[in-house]
C-alpha positions, -999 to +999 in steps of 0.1 A: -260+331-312-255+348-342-235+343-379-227+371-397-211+365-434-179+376-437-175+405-464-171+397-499-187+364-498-225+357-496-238+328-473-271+316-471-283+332-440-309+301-436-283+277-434-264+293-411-292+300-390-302+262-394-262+253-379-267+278-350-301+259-338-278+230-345-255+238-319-278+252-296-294+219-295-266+200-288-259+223-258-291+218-245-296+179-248-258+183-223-270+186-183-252+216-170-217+213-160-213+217-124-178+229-107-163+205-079-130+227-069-104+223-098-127+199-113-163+201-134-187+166-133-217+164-156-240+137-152-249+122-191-281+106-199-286+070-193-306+039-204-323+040-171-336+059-139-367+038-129-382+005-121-381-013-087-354-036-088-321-040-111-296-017-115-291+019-128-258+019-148-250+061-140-228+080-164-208+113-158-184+133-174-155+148-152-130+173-171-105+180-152-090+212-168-052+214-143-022+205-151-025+184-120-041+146-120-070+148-095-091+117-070-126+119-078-149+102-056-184+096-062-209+088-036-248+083-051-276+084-020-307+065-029-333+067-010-357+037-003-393+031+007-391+042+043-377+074+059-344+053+067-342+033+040-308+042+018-283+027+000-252+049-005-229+036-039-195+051-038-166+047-066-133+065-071-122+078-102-087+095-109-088+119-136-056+128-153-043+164-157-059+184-184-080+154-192-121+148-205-132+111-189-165+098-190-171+072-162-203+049-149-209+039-114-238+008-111-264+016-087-285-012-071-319-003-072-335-013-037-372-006-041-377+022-061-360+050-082-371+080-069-344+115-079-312+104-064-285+130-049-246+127-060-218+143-035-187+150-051-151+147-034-119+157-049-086+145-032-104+135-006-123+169+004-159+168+001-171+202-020-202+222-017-226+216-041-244+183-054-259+166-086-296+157-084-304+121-105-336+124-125-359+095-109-381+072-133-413+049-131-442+053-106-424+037-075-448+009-079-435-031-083-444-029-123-433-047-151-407-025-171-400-028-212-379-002-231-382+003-264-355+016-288-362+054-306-374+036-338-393+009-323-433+012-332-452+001-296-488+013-304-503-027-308-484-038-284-495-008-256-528-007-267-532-048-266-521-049-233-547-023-219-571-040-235-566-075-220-576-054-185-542-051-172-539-023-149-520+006-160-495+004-135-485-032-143-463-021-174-445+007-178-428+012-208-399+034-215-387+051-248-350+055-246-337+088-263-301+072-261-290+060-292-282+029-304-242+040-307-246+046-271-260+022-250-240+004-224-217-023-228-225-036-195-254-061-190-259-050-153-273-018-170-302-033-186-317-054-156-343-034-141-363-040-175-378-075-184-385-068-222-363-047-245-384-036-278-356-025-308-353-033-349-325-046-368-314-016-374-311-008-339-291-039-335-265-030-363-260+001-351-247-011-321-211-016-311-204-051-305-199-046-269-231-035-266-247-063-284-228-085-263-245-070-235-275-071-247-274-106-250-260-116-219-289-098-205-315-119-224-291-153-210-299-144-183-338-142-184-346-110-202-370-111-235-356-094-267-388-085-289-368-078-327-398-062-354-388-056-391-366-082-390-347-107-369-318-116-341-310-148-343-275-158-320-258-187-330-267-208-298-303-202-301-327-226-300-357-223-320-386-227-297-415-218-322-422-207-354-453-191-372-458-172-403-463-139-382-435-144-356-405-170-340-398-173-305-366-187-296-351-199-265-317-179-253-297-195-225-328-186-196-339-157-216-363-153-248-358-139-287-391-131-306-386-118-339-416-103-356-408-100-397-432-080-404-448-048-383-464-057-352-499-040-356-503-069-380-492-096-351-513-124-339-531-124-302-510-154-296-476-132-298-489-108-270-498-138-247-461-148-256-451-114-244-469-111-214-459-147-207-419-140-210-418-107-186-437-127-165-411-154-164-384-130-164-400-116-132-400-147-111-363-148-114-359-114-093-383-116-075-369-126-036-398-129-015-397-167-003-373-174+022-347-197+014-338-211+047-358-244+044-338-251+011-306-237+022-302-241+061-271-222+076-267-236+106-275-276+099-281-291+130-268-264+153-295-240+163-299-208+186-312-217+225-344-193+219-358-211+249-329-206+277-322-171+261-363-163+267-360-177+304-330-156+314-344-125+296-378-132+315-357-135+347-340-105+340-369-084+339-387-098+370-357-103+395-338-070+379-374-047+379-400-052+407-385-082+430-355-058+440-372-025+440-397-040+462-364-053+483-347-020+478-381-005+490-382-024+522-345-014+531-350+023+525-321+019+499-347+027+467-324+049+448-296+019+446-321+008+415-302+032+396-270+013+398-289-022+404-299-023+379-275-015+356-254-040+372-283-068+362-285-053+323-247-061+322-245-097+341-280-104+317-259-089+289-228-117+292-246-147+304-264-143+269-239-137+249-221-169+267-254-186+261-252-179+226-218-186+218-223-218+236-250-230+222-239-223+184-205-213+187-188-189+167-200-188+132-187-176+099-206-194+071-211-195+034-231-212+011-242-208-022-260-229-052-263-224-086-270-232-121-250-222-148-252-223-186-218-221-202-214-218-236-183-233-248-182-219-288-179-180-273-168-189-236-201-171-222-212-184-191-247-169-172-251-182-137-281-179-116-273-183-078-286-183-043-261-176-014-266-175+023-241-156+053-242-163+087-221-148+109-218-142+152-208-108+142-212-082+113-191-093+084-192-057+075-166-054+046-158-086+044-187-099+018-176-090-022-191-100-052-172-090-086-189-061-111-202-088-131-230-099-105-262-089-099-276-092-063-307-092-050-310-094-008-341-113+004-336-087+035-362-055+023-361-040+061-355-004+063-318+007+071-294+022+054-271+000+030-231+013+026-219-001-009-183+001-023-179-003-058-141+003-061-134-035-065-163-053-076-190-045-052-181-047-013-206-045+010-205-026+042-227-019+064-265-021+066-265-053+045-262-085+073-266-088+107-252-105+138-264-139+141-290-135+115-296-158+083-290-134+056-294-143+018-290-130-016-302-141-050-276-133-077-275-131-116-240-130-132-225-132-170-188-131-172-159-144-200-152-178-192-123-209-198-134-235-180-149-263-205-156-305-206-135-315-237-152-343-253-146-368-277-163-397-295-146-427-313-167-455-327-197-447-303-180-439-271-182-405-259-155-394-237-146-368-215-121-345-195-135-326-165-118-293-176-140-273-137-112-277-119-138-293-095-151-326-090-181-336-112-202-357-087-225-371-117-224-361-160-247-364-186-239-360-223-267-358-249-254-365-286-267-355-320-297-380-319-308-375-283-288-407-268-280-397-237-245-412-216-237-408-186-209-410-158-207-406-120-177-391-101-152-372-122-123-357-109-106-322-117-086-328-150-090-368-150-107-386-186-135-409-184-155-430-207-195-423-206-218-453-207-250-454-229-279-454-209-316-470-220-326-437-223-326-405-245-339-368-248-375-365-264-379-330-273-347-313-292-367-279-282-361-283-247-367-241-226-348-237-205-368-228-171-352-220-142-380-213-117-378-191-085-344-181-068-354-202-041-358-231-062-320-231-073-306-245-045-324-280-052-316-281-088-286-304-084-308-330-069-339-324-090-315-330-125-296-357-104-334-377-106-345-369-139-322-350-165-346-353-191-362-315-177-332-297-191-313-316-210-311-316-252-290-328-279-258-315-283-258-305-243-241-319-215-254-317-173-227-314-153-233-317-113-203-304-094-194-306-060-181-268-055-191-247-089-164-221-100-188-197-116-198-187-080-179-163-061-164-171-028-180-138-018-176-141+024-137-135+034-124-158+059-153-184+063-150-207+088-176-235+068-179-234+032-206-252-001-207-239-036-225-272-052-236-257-086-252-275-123-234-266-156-258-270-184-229-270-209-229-267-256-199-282-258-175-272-289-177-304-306-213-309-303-215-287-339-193-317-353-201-339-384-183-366-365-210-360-336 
């Protein structure tokens, strides 16, 4: 591209020149414009495209240059481990006439981020052409940190290597997105345990983002601040030294490093190492939860009579009647014999089945919450289980808030709809089959436990809108009062107990998913574990920060914990 001056007037022609490379770098940091029919889709850089579990939030840019409004559905093919391992994301997007939008579609990751494929319908016709996704990471199940573009990493890459961690343990990522730009949804920063950034990072941030941010650290992520410091109002200071702070964040972890972190202590690297490690247990679904979380209770599949009739099947339908058939000169009637044996095989276990279990639509789910009442942020960590005689394809939804993980990591091809919340379709449970799902979610919420205290009696109002089978309420000193059942909206008077909390620097550690199902019983024991002044521990019978994500279940438990900060607990009076 070229200026020319216009006549009669002088201009620098090194300026000019300096706008034109300008512009033709802004040009070239855009991916290409591809044309869809009447409309063009762009895909737009993004915070992420690696790692091995999380989610990739994807961002495109449809123009849609008609005078008529246009359906723009999006369908994102990721491919897995295996051959036929997929899972296929798909959103629609309506983009008004003569109109520039720029939308994002969350993409599970299921195993690994390797270049992802985008088909493109418009009013419902599927055009030619596709978008190719750049892929990110080695594939391999590392631990992955992303830095910010002005965040300095040379200490903390180089002490990592040298403590004889193998390369493909880390893998850190420099974002070229800038601080103006990253996402405002938390789901988009969960395939990373550590997030590296400065203050200045921070304040350039819209608060959405920051909120986001956040909400990602609640929920177990470490935020690692150098040249300054991050410090959310609800933070609990954890530890202190002249070189560094670490400070506890709902589940998650702030370290703020004044100074520059080539001059940091061996102790804050162990700190590091030791946060993404604790971030990484909460993802990681290996363990099967079934002996925490049974489906069926006492009702259990006849694997014995459904054995003996398949065992009959196969001797009386194979060689008993050919060798009858054989005898009567009648050997080609196998061809319809047995056939005939398949199908009568076929219903007798299916009646067995149905029999022996009945039909079964079934839902659990267990979780812990921590719910702060001063900004009405509440970050949940959950376990549910489905069970069901057939399919449930369609019928499971979880809201865009949630993050799930499946314990399931068999190869097949998973059929997501992300139009309302996330609905899963097919590929996802199975007939008869103990299916379950670890999930992460941070969300705006109203529900609260007003409390009150007048001349040394705390009181309370069970604000759920479920029943609080037991309560604990820590004060200012670390007396601790408690209460048994509570209903939904009725006041009750706490009674001092002999005991109180200990330590006001209480972390907050979750443990495995499959660990969360037993927390209500574990804190009903001993409180002590996670409870601090100023908190509350609120065991309830059916938690509302779970979704009811199975339609039409036949049995139904939500039992959750709320590890509440209550409003007045920043009181004088308390």
């Amino acid at each position: 591209m070229t200026f020319a001056p216009p006549r009669g007037e002088k201009v620098a022609d090194g300026r000019m020149r300096g706008v034109g490379f300008a512009l033709i770098l802004l040009l070239s940091g855009r991916a290409h414009a591809e044309q869809f029919g009447p409309v063009q889709v762009t895909s737009l850089p993004s915070l992420n495209s690696g790692g091995t579990w999380g989610y990739n939030e994807r961002r495109f840019e449809i123009v849609n240059p008609t005078s008529d409004s246009h359906e723009v559905a999006l369908s994102i093919t990721a491919p897995g481990y295996g051959v036929r391992s997929e899972v296929h994301v798909n959103r629609k997007f309506v983009s008004p006439a003569r109109s520039t939008i720029e939308v994002a579609v969350d993409e599970p990751i299921i195993g690994w981020a390797p270049p992802r494929e985008v088909r493109i319908s418009v009013d419902g016709r599927t055009r030619e052409g596709k978008l190719t996704l750049p892929g990110g990471g080695s594939g391999r199940p590392a631990t992955q940190i992303l830095f910010s573009r002005s965040f300095v990493d040379t200490k903390l890459r180089a002490d990592i290597t040298a403590r004889g961690y193998q390369p493909n343990m880390f893998e850190f990522t420099r974002t070229d997105v800038p601080p103006q730009q990253w996402s405002t949804n938390w789901l988009a920063y969960t395939a990373y345990s550590a997030i590296g950034m400065t203050p200045t990072d921070w304040n350039e941030m819209p608060a959405a983002a920051q909120i986001a941010v956040l909400r990602w650290v609640r929920a177990g992520g470490l935020l690692l601040v150098t040249g300054g410091s991050i410090t959310p109002t609800d933070a609990q200071l954890l530890q202190a030294t002249e070189h560094f702070t670490k400070s506890g964040e709902g589940f998650g972890t702030i370290i703020n490093v004044p100074g520059s972190l080539d001059a940091a202590p061996e102790t804050l690297f162990n700190q590091i190492i030791v946060s993404c490690e604790r971030h990484n247990g909460l993802i990681r679904t290996e363990e099967s939860p079934i002996n925490a979380m049974p489906l069926l209770g006492q009702s259990k599949v006849p694997v014995g009579v459904m054995f003996a009739l398949l065992l009959t099947f196969a001797l009386v339908g194979g060689p008993v009647t050919l060798f009858w058939l054989a005898k009567r000169d009648r050997r080609l009637w196998i061809f319809w014999t047995l056939p005939a044996f398949a199908t009568i095989t076929s219903g007798i276990l299916i009646a067995t089945s149905l029999f022996g279990e009945g039909w079964q639509r079934i839902y659990r789910a267990a979780s812990i919450t921590y719910l702060d009442e001063n900004s009405a942020e509440a970050t949940t960590l959950g376990i549910c289980g489905v069970y069901c005689t057939l399919p449930p394809d369609g019928d499971i939804r979880f809201s865009s808030e949630t993050q799930i993980l499946p314990y399931d990591h068999s190869e097949r091809v998973q059929e997501l709809d992300a139009n309302d919340g996330q609905r899963l379709l097919s590929g996802w449970v199975d007939s008869r089959v103990s299916t379950y799902f670890a999930l992460r979610k941070n969300e705006h919420r109203r529900e609260r436990l007003s409390l009150t205290q007048e001349r040394g009696a705390i009181g309370a109002v069970n604000g759920f809108g479920s029943r609080i089978v037991q309560l604990w309420v820590a004060d200012a000193a670390g007396k601790i009062y408690e209460a048994g059942i509570v209903e939904p909206g009725a006041h009750v008077t706490l009674k001092q107990t002999a005991s109180q909390t200990t330590r006001p620097d209480v972390d907050l550690l979750a443990g495995p998913p499959e660990s969360w199902a037993t927390w209500g019983e574990r804190l009903r024991t001993d409180p002590h574990q996670m409870l601090r002044p100023g908190m509350y521990i609120a065991v309830l019978q059916s938690s509302p920060f779970v979704e009811n994500a199975l339609e039409k279940p036949l049995a139904q438990s939500t039992p959750g914990v709320v590890l509440g900060i209550a409003k007045w607990s920043t009181r004088d009076a308390f």
